[in-house]
N, C-alpha and C positions, 0 to 999 in steps of 0.2 A: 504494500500500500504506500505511496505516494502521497504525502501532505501535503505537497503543494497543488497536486489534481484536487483533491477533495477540498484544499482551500479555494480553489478558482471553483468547482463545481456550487460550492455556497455561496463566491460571489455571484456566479450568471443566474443560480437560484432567484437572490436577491433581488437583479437586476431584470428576472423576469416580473417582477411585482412593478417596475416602472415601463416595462414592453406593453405588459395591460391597462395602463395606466391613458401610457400616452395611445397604442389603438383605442380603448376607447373614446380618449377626447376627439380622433379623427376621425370615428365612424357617427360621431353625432350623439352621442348617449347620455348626455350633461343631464338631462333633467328626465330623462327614461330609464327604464333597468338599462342593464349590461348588458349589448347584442353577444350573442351565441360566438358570432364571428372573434371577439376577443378573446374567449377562450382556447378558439383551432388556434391560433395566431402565437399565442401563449406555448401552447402546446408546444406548435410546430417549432419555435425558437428555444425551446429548450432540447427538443430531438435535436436540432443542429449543432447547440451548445454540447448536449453529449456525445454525438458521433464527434468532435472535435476535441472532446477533455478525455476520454476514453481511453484504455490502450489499446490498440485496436489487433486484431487476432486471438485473442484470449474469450473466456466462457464469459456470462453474467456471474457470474460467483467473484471472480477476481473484479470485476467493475460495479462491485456491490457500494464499496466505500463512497465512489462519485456520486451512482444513485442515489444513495440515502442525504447525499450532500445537498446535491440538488432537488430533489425533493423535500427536501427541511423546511426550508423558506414557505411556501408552496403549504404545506403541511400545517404548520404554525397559523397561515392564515385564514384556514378555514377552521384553527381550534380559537383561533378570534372572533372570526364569524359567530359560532355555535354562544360562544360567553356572553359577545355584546347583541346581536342582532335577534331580528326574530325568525319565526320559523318561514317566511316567504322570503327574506334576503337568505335563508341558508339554504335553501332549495335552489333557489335564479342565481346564488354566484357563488358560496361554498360548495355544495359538490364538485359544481363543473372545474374552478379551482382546483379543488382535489385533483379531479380528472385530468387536468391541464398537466397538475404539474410530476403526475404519477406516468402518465402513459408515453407524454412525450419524452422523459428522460429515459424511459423503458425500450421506445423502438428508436431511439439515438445507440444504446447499446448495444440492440439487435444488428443496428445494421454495421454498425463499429467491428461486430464480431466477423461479418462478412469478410472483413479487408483484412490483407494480409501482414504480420506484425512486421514493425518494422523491422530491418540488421542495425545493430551496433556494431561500428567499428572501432575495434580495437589495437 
């Protein structure tokens, strides 16, 4: 395990909470729920984030550490949600949340696994 992968995977975690942020102020959602579209969006930039922090060639078992990295952030703010919000904000943007930030960090390492590990030259 790699500290400084699972330190960059809690940053882009992090940093996915202002990717949502700012998609939704683009898609127009100021004064409406959250469109659906900021959660793919969410998602999908965390897939990218982990096919890129990942090592690539290796199982999910050894890329567990980043997942859980980047899924923290993500994590944490749907157990916000649950604490402060009511039961229709945890439905329209906690789970999906969840979802966003569970499944794209999940097939960022599926596809990570794909590619062939790099050589070290020694």
């Amino acid at each position: 395990m790699d500290v400084k992968r699972v330190g960059l995977a809690f940053a882009l975690g992090v940093s996915a909470l202002g990717v949502g942020t700012l998609s939704d102020g683009i898609l127009g959602a100021a004064r409406s729920p959250t469109p659906p579209m900021t959660f793919v969006i969410m998602g999908v930039y965390l897939g990218v984030c982990q096919l890129l922090v990942a090592a690539k060639g290796i199982g999910l078992r050894s890329n567990l550490a980043t997942l859980l990295g980047m899924a923290a952030p993500l994590s944490l703010g749907f157990v916000a949600n649950v604490v402060f919000e009511s039961r229709e904000v945890i439905l329209n943007q906690g789970l999906p949340l969840l979802l966003a930030g569970c499944v794209g960090p999940l097939a960022g390492a599926i596809v990570a696994k794909a590619f062939p590990a790099r050589k070290t030259s020694e």
